[in-house]
Every structure is written in structure tokens, then in C-alpha cells.
C-alpha positions, 0 to 999 in steps of 0.5 A, spaced: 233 821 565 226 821 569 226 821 576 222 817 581 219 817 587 222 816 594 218 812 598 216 816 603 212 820 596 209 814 595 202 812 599 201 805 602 195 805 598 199 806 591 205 800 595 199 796 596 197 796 589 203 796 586 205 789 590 197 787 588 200 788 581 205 782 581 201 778 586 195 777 581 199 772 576 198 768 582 191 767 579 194 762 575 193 757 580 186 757 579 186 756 572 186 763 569 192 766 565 197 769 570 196 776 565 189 776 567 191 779 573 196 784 573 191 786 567 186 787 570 190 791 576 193 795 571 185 797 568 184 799 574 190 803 576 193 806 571 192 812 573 196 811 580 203 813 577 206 807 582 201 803 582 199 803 574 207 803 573 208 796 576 202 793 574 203 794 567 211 791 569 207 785 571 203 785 565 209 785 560 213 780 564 207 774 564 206 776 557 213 775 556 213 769 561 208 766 557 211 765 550 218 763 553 214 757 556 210 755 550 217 756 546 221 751 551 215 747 551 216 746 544 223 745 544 222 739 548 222 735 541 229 738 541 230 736 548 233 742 550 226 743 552 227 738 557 232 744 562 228 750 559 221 749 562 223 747 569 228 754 569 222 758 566 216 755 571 221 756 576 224 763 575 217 766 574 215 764 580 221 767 583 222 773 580 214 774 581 215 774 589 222 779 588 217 784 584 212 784 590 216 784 595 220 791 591 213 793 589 211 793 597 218 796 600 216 803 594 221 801 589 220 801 582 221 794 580 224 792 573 223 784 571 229 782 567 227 778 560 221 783 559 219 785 552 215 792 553 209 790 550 206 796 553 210 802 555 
């Protein structure tokens, strides 16, 4: 097993994009695929060992996220759809503000339900 960096071994700079990594699904609100962002963070930081390390979380997350909402909206038909769409808005929003606050505090954050496109 790998260890990780303290806090204190990880810049602000490196915590600051970290945090940035997560915050960017937000973009979503203006209309552009919450993976866009996390993406284009990870792009560009990838050699940042925190930083890279959190966007390409946030990546893999709004990935996922993205397919269990268009699998819930799909089962609308079967009803179920009906409690599984609000669960899954609700959770990503949630668990995207818990990544940014970890990612901001130099922890290493791991969102629960990921499916690691990329490692």
C-alpha cells in the first residue's frame, strides 16, 4: 500500500487545485457537462501529484454520475426512476461540495460509487 502525503507536504497551490478539480462540475449550471471541468483541471494538472490525483477523481465520479442519471431517468417507465433521479441530483451535489472541502483541507478524497474509468 502506497502512502500519502501529509498536509503539510502538500502545497496550497497543489490544495487549491485539488479543490478546483471538484468545484468545476459546477459547470453544469451553465449548461456544459459537469465532466468538462474536472477534465480540463486534470489536463492541465496532471503532473501535480495531489492536484491530478483529485481531478481525475472528480472526473471518474461525474462520469459515473452521469450514467446513473440517465440509467434513473430511464427507469421513470418503471417508476423507480421517480425516487432514483432526485437521490442521484441530490448525492452529486452533495458529495461534490464533501470532495472540495477534503480536496481544500490536503486529503485525498475518494467519491463512493466511482467506477475508475481512468487510473
Amino acid at each position: 500500500m502506497t502512502t500519502q502525503p501529509t498536509m503539510n507536504a502538500i502545497s496550497t497551490d497543489s490544495r487549491n487545485w485539488g479543490a478546483i478539480g471538484h468545484l468545476s462540475a459546477f459547470v453544469q449550471f451553465v449548461g456544459i457537462p459537469s465532466f468538462v471541468g474536472p477534465l480540463v483541471v486534470w489536463l492541465f494538472k496532471r503532473d501535480d501529484v495531489f492536484a491530478g490525483d483529485q481531478a481525475k477523481e472528480a472526473l471518474n465520479f461525474n462520469i459515473s454520475m452521469a450514467i446513473y442519471f440517465i440509467a434513473s431517468l430511464l427507469a421513470i417507465i418503471l417508476l423507480v426512476g421517480l425516487v432514483l433521479v432526485p437521490i442521484v441530483v441530490v448525492s452529486w451535489f452533495v458529495l461534490t461540495i464533501v470532495g472540495t472541502v477534503k480536496a481544500s483541507g490536503g486529503d485525498y478524497y475518494r467519491y463512493p460509487a466511482t467506477i475508475r474509468f481512468i487510473n
